[in-house]
VOGU-3710 file (C-alpha; in Angstrom, 3 decimals, decimal comma):
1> xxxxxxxxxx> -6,193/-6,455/-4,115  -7,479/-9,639/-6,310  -5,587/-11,620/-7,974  -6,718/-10,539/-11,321  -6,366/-6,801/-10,201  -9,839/-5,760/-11,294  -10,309/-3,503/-7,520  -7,164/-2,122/-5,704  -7,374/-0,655/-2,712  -4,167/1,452/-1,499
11> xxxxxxxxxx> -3,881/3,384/2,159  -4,286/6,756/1,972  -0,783/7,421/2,710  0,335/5,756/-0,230  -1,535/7,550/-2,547  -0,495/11,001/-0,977  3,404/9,406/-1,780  2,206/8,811/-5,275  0,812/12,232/-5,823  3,733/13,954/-4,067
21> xxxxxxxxxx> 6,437/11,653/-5,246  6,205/10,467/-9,668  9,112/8,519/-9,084  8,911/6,734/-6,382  7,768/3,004/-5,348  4,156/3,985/-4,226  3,699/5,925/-7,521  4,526/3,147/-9,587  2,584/0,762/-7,753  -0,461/3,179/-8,301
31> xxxxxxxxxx> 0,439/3,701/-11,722  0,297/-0,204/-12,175  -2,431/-0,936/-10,252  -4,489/2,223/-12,441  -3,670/0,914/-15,776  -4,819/-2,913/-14,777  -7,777/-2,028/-12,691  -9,949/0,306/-10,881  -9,062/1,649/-7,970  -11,914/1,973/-5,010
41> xxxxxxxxxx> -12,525/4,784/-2,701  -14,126/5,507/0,445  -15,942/9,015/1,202  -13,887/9,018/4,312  -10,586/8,006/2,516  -11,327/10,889/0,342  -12,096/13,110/2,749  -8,582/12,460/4,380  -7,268/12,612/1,010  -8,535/16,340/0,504
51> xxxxxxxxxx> -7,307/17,734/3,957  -3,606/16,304/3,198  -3,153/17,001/-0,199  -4,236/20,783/0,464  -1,637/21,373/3,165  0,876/23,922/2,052  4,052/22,638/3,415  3,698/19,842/0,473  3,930/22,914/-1,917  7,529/22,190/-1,838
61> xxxxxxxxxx> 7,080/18,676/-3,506  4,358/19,561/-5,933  2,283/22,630/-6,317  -1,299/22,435/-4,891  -2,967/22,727/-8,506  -1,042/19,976/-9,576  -2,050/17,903/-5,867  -5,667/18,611/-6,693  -5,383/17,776/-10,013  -4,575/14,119/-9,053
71> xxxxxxxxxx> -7,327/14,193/-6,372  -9,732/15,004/-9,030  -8,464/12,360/-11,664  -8,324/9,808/-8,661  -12,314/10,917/-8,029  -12,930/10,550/-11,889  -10,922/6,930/-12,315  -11,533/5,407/-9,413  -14,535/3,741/-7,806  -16,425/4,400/-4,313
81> xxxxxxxxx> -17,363/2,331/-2,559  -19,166/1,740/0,964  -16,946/0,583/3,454  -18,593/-2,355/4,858  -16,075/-3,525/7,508  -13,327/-1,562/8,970  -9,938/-3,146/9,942  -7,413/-1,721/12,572  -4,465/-3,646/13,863
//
């Protein structure tokens, strides 16, 4: 993330917190981050992002509808990007 928080980047697993979970830490950092800057995407991230949030044992946190709603809104707000180089540790 810059310092300026023009381009946040979040793990995938956050964001499936924030779209399963409105109240919790990872949604408000996502909300934050949203409002103040654009969040960028990956094709692969988003990929990953469309398996998980279509599972139907989440259905008990959030109705799939509502899960692909976010995905969708995520897709529209947010930025993708080419992943140039990829970290593990």
């Amino acid at each position: 993330m810059t310092s300026d928080m023009d381009h946040c980047v979040f793990d995938a697993n956050v964001i499936v917190s924030a779209a399963l979970l409105p109240k919790s830490t990872p949604r408000r950092a996502f909300d934050s981050a949203s409002s103040k800057g654009t969040i960028l995407l990956s094709q692969a991230m988003l990929v990953e992002l469309d398996v998980v949030l279509r599972r139907p044992k989440l259905n008990k946190y959030v109705s799939e509808e509502k899960r692909i709603q976010f995905l969708v809104a995520l897709i529209h707000d947010g930025k993708l990007v080419d992943v140039a180089q990829t970290i593990t540790d």
